[in-house]
N, CA, C and O atoms as a GROMACS GRO file, in nm:
protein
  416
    1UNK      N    1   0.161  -0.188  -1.792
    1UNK     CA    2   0.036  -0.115  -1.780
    1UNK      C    3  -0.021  -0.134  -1.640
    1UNK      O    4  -0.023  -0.249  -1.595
    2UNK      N    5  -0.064  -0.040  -1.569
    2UNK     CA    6  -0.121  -0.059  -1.434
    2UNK      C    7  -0.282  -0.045  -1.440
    2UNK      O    8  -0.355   0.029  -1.506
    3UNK      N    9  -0.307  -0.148  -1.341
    3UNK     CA   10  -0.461  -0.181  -1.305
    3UNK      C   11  -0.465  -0.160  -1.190
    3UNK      O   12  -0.394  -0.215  -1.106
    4UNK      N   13  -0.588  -0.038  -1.161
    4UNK     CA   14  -0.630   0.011  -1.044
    4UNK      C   15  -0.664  -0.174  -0.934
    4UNK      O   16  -0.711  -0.282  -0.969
    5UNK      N   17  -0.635  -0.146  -0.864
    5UNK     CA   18  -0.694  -0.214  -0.766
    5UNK      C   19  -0.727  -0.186  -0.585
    5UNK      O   20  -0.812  -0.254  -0.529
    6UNK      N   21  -0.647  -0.078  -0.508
    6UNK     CA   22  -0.766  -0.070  -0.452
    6UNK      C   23  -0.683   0.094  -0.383
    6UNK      O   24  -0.570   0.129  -0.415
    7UNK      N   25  -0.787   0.181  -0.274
    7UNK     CA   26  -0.745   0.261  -0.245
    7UNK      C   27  -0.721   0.277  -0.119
    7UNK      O   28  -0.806   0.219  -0.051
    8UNK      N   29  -0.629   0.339  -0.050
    8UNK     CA   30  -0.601   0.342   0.072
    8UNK      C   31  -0.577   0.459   0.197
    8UNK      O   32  -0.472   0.521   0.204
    9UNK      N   33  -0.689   0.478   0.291
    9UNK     CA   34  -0.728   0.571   0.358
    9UNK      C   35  -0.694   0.545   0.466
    9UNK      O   36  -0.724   0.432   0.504
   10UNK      N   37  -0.601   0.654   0.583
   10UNK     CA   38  -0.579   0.657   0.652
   10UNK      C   39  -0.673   0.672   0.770
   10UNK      O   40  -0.772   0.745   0.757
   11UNK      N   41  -0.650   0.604   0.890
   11UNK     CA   42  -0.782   0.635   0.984
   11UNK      C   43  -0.713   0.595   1.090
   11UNK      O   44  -0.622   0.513   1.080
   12UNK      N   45  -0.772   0.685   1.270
   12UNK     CA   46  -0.708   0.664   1.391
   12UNK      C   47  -0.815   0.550   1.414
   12UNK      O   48  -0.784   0.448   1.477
   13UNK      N   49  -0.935   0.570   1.364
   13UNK     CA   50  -0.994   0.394   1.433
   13UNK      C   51  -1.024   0.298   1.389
   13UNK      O   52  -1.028   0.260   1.272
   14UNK      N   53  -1.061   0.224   1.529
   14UNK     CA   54  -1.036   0.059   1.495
   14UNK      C   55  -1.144   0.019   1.380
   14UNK      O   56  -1.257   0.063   1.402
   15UNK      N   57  -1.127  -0.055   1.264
   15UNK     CA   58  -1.194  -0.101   1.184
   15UNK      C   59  -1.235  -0.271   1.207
   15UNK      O   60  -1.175  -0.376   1.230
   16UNK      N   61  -1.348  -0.235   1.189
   16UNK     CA   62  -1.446  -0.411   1.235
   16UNK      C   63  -1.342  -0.523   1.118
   16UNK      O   64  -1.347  -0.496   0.998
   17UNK      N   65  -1.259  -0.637   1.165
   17UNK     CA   66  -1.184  -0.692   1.090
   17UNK      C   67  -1.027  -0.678   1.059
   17UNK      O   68  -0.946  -0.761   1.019
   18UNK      N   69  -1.014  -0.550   1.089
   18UNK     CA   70  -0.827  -0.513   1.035
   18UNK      C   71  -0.793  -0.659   1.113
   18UNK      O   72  -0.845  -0.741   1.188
   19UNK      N   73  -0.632  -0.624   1.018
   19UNK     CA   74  -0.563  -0.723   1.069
   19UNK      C   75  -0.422  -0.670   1.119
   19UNK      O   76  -0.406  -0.560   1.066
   20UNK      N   77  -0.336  -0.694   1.180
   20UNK     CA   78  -0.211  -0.645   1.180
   20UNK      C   79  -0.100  -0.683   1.155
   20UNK      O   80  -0.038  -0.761   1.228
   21UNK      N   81  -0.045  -0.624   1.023
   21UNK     CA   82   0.060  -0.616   1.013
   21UNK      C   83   0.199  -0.595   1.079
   21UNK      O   84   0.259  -0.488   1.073
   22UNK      N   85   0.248  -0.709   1.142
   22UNK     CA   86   0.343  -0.684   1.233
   22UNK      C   87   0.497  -0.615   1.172
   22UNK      O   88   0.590  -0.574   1.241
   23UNK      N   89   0.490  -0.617   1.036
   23UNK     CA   90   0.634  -0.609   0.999
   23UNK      C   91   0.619  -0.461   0.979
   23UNK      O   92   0.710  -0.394   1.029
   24UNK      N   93   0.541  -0.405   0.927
   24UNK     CA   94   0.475  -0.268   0.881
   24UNK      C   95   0.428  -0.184   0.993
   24UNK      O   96   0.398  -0.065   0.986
   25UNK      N   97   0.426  -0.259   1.095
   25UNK     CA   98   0.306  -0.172   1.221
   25UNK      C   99   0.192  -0.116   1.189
   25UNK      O  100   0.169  -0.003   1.231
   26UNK      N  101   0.102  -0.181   1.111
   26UNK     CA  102  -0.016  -0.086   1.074
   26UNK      C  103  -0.144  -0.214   1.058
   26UNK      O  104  -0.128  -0.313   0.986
   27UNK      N  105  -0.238  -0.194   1.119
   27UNK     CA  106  -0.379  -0.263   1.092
   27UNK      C  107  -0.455  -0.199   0.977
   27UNK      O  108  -0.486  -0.081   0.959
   28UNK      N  109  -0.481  -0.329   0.888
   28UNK     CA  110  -0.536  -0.298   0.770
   28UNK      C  111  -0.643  -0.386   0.762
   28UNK      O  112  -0.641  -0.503   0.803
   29UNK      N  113  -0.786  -0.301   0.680
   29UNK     CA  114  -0.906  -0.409   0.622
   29UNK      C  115  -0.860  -0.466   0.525
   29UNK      O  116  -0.751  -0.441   0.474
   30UNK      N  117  -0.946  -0.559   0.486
   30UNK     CA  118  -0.919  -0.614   0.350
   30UNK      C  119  -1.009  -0.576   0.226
   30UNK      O  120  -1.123  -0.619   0.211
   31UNK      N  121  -0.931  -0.474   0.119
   31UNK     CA  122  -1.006  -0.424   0.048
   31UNK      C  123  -1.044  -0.508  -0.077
   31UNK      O  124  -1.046  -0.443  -0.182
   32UNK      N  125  -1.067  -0.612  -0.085
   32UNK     CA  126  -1.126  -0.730  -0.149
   32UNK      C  127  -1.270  -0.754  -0.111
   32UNK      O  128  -1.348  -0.825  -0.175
   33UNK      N  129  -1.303  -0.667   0.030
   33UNK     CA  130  -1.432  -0.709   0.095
   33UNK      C  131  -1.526  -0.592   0.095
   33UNK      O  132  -1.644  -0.593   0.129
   34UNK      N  133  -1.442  -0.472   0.046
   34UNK     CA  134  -1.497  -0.325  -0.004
   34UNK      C  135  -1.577  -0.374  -0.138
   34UNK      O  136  -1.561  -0.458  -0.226
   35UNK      N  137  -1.685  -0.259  -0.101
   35UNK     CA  138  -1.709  -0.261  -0.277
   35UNK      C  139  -1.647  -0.173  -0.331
   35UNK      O  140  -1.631  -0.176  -0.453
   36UNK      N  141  -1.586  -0.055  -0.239
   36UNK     CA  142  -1.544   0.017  -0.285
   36UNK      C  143  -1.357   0.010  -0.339
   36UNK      O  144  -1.291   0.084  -0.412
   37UNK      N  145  -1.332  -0.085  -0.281
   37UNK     CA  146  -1.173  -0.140  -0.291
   37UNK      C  147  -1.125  -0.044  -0.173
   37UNK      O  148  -1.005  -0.020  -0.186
   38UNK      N  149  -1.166   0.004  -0.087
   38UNK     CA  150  -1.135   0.030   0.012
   38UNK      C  151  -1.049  -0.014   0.116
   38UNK      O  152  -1.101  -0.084   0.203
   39UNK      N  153  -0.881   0.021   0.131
   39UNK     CA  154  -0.831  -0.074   0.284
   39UNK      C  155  -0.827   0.042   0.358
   39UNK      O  156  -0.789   0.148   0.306
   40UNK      N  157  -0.867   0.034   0.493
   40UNK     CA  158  -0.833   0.114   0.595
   40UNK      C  159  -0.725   0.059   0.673
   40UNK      O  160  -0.710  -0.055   0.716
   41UNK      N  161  -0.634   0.189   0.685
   41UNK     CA  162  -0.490   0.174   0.763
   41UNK      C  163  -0.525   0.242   0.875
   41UNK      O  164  -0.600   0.340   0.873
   42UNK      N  165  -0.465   0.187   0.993
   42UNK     CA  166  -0.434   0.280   1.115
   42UNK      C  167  -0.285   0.225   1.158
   42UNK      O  168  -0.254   0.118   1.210
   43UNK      N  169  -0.200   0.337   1.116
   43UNK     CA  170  -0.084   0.288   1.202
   43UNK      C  171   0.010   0.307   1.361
   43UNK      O  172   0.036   0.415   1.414
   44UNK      N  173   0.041   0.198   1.402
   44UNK     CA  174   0.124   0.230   1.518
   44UNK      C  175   0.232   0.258   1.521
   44UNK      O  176   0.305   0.216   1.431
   45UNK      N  177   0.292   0.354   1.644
   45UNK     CA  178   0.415   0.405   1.664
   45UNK      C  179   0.509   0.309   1.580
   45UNK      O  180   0.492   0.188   1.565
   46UNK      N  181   0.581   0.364   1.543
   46UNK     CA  182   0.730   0.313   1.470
   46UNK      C  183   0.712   0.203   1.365
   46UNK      O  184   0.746   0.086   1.374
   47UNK      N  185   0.653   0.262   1.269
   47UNK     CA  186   0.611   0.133   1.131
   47UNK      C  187   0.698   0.195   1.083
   47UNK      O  188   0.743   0.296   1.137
   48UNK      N  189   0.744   0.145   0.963
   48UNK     CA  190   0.871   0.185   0.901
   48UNK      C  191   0.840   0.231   0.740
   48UNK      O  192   0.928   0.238   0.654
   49UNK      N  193   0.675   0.263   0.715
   49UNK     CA  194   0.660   0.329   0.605
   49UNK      C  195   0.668   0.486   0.611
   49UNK      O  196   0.630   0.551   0.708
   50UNK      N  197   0.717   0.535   0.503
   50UNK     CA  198   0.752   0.666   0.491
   50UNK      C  199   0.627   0.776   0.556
   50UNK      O  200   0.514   0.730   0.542
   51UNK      N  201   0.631   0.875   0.605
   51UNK     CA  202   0.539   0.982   0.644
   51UNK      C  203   0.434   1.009   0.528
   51UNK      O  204   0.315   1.012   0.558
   52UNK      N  205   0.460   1.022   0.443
   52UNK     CA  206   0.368   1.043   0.313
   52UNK      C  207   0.253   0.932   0.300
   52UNK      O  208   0.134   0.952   0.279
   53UNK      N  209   0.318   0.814   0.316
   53UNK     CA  210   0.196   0.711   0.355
   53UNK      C  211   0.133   0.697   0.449
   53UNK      O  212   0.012   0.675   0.442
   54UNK      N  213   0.200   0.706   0.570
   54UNK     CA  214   0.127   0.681   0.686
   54UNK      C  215   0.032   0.818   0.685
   54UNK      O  216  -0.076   0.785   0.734
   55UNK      N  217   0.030   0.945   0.652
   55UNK     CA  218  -0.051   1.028   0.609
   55UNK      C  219  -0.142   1.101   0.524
   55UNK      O  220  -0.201   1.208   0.540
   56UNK      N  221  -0.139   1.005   0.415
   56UNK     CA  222  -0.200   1.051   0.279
   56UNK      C  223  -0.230   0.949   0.262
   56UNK      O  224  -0.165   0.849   0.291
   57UNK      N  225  -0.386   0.957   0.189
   57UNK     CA  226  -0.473   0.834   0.111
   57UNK      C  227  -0.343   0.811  -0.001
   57UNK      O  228  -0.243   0.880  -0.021
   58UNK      N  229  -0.390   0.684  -0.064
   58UNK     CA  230  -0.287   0.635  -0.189
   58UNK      C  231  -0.391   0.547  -0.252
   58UNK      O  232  -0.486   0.479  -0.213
   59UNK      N  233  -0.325   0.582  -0.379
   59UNK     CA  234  -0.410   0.478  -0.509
   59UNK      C  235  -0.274   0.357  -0.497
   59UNK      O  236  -0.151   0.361  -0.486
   60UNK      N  237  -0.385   0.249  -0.505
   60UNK     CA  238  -0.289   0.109  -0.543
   60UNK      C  239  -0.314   0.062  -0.672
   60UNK      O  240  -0.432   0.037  -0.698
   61UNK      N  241  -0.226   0.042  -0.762
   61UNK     CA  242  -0.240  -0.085  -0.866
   61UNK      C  243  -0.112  -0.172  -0.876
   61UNK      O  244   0.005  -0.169  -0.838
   62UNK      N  245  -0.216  -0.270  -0.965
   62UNK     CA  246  -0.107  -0.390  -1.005
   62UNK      C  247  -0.020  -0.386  -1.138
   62UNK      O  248  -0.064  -0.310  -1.224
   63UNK      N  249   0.065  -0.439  -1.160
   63UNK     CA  250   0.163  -0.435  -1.271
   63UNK      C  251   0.220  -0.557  -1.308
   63UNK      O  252   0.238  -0.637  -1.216
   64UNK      N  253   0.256  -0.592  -1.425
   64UNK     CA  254   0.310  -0.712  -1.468
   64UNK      C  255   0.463  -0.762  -1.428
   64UNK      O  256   0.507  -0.876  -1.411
   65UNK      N  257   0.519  -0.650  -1.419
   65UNK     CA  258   0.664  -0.617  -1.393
   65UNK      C  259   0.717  -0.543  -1.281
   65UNK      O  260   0.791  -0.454  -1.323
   66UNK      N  261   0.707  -0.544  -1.144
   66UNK     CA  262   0.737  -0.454  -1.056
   66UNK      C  263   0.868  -0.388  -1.059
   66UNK      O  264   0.883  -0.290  -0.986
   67UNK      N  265   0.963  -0.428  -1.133
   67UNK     CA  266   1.115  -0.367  -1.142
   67UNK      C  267   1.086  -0.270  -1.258
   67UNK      O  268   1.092  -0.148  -1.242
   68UNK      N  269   1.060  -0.317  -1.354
   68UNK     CA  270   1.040  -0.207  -1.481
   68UNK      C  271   0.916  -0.089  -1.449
   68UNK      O  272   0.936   0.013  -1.516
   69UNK      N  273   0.807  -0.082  -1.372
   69UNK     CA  274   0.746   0.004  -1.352
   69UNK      C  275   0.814   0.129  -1.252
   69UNK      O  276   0.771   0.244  -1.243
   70UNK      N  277   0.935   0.069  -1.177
   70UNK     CA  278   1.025   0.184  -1.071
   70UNK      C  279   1.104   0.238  -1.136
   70UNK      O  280   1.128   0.351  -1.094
   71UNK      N  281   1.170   0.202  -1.240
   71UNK     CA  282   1.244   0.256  -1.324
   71UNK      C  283   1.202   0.428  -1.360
   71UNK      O  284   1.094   0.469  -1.403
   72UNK      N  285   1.313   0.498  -1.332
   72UNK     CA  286   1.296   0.621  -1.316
   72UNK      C  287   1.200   0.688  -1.203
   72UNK      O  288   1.237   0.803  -1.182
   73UNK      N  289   1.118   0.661  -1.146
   73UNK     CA  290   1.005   0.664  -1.025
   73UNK      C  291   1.098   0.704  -0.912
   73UNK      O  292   1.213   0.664  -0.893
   74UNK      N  293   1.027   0.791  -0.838
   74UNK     CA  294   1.059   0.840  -0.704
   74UNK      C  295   1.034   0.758  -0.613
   74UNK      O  296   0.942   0.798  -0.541
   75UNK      N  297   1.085   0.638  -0.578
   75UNK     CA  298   1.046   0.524  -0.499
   75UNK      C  299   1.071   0.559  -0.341
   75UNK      O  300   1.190   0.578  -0.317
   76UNK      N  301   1.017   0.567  -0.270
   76UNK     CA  302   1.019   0.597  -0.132
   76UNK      C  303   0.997   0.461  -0.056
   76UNK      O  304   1.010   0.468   0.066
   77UNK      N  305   0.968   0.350  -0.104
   77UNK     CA  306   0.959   0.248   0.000
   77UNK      C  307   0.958   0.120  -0.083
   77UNK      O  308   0.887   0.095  -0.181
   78UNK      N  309   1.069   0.027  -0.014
   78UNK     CA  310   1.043  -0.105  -0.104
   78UNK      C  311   1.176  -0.094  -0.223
   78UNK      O  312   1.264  -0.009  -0.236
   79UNK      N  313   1.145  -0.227  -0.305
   79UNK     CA  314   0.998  -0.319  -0.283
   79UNK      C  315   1.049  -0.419  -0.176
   79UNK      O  316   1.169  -0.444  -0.163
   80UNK      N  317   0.957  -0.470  -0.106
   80UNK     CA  318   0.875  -0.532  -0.007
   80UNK      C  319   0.815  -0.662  -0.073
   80UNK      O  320   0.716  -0.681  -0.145
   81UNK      N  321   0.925  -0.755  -0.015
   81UNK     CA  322   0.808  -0.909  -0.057
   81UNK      C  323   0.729  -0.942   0.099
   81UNK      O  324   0.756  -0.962   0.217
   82UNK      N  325   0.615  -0.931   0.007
   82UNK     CA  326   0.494  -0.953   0.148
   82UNK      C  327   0.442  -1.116   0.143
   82UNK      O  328   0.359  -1.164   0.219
   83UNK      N  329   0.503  -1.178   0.047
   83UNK     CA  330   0.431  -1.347   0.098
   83UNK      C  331   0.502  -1.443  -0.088
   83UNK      O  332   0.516  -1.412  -0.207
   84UNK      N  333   0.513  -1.500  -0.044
   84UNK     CA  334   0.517  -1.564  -0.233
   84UNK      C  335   0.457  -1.511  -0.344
   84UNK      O  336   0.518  -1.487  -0.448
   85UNK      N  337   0.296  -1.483  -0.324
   85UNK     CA  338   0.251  -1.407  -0.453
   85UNK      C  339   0.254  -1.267  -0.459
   85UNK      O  340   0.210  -1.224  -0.566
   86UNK      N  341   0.290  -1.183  -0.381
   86UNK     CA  342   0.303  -0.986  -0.348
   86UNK      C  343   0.423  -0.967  -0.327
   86UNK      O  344   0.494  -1.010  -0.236
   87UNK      N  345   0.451  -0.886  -0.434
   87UNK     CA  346   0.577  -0.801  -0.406
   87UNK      C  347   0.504  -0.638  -0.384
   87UNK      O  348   0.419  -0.621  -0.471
   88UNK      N  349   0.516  -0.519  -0.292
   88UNK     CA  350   0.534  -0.401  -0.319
   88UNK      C  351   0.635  -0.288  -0.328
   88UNK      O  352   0.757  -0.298  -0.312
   89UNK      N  353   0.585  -0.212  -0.347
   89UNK     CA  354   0.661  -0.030  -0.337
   89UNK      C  355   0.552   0.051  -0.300
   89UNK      O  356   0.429   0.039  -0.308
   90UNK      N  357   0.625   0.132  -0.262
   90UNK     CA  358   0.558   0.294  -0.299
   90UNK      C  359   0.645   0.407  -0.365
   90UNK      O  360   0.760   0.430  -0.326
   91UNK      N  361   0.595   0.464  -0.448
   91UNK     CA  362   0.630   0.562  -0.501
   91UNK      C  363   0.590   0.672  -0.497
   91UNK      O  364   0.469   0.667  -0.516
   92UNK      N  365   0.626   0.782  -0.483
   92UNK     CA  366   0.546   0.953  -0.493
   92UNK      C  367   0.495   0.979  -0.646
   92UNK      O  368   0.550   0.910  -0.731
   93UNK      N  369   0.422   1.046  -0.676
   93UNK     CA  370   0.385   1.087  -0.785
   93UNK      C  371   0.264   1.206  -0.771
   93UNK      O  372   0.166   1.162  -0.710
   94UNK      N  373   0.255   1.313  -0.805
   94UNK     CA  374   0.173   1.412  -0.805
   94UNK      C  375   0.116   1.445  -0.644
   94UNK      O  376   0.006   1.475  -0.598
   95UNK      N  377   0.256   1.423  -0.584
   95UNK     CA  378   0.296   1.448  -0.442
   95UNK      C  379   0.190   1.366  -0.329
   95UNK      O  380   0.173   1.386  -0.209
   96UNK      N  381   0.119   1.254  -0.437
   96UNK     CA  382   0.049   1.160  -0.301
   96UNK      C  383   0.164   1.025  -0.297
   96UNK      O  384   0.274   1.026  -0.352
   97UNK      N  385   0.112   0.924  -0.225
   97UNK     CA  386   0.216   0.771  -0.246
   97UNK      C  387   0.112   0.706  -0.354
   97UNK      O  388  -0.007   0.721  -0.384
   98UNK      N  389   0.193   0.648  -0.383
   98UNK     CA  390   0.080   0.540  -0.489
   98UNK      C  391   0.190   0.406  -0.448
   98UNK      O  392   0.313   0.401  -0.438
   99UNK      N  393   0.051   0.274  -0.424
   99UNK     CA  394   0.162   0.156  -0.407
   99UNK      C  395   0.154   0.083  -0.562
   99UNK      O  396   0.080   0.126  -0.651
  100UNK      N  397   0.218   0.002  -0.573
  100UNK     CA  398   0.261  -0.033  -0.685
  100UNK      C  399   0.267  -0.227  -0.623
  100UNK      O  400   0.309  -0.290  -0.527
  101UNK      N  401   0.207  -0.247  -0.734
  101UNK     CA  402   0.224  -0.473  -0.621
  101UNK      C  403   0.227  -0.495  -0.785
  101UNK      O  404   0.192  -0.435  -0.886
  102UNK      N  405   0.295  -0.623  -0.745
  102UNK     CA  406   0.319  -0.684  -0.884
  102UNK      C  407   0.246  -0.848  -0.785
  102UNK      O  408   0.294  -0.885  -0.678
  103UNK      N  409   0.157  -0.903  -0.838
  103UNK     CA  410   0.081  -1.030  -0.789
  103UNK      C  411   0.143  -1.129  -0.873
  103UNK      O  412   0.156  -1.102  -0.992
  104UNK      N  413   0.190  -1.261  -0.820
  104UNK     CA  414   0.226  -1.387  -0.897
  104UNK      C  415   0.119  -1.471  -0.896
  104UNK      O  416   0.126  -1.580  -0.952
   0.00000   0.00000   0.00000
């Protein structure tokens, strides 16, 4: 079952706080500090997420199981272990990305 957790809007400027993602090429807020669950992305030349993300807002949620939720899914990126407790993806669905994190 997936739980919304946060949404993600593309933007050319600098946001008070991003951080950068060196593996991804992209500076991101931390949408933990939104009320709105808000992360703002701005990415730089040659990040290695698909065009669909680097250009389209995306809904994120979490999942219990990150392998069983790709199953059958149009997976375009990933999964991606981002630290001990985050694994992601992205997937297409109703032609936006949606990320998909499974949290330990």
């Amino acid at each position: 079952m997936r739980t919304f957790n946060h949404v993600g809007i593309i933007t050319t400027e600098k946001k008070e706080g991003a951080m950068f993602n060196e593996g991804l090429s992209v500076w991101l807020t931390d949408y933990s500090q939104s009320p709105n669950k808000i992360e703002w992305l701005r990415f730089e030349p040659g990040s290695c997420l698909p065009e669909l993300v680097q250009t389209q807002t995306h809904m994120a949620y979490t999942v219990p199981d990150l392998a069983a939720e790709l199953e059958g899914k149009k997976v375009i990126f990933g999964p991606a272990v981002c630290d001990e407790h985050l694994t992601i993806a992205f997937i297409e669905e109703e032609g936006i990305p949606v990320e998909i994190m499974e949290i330990k």
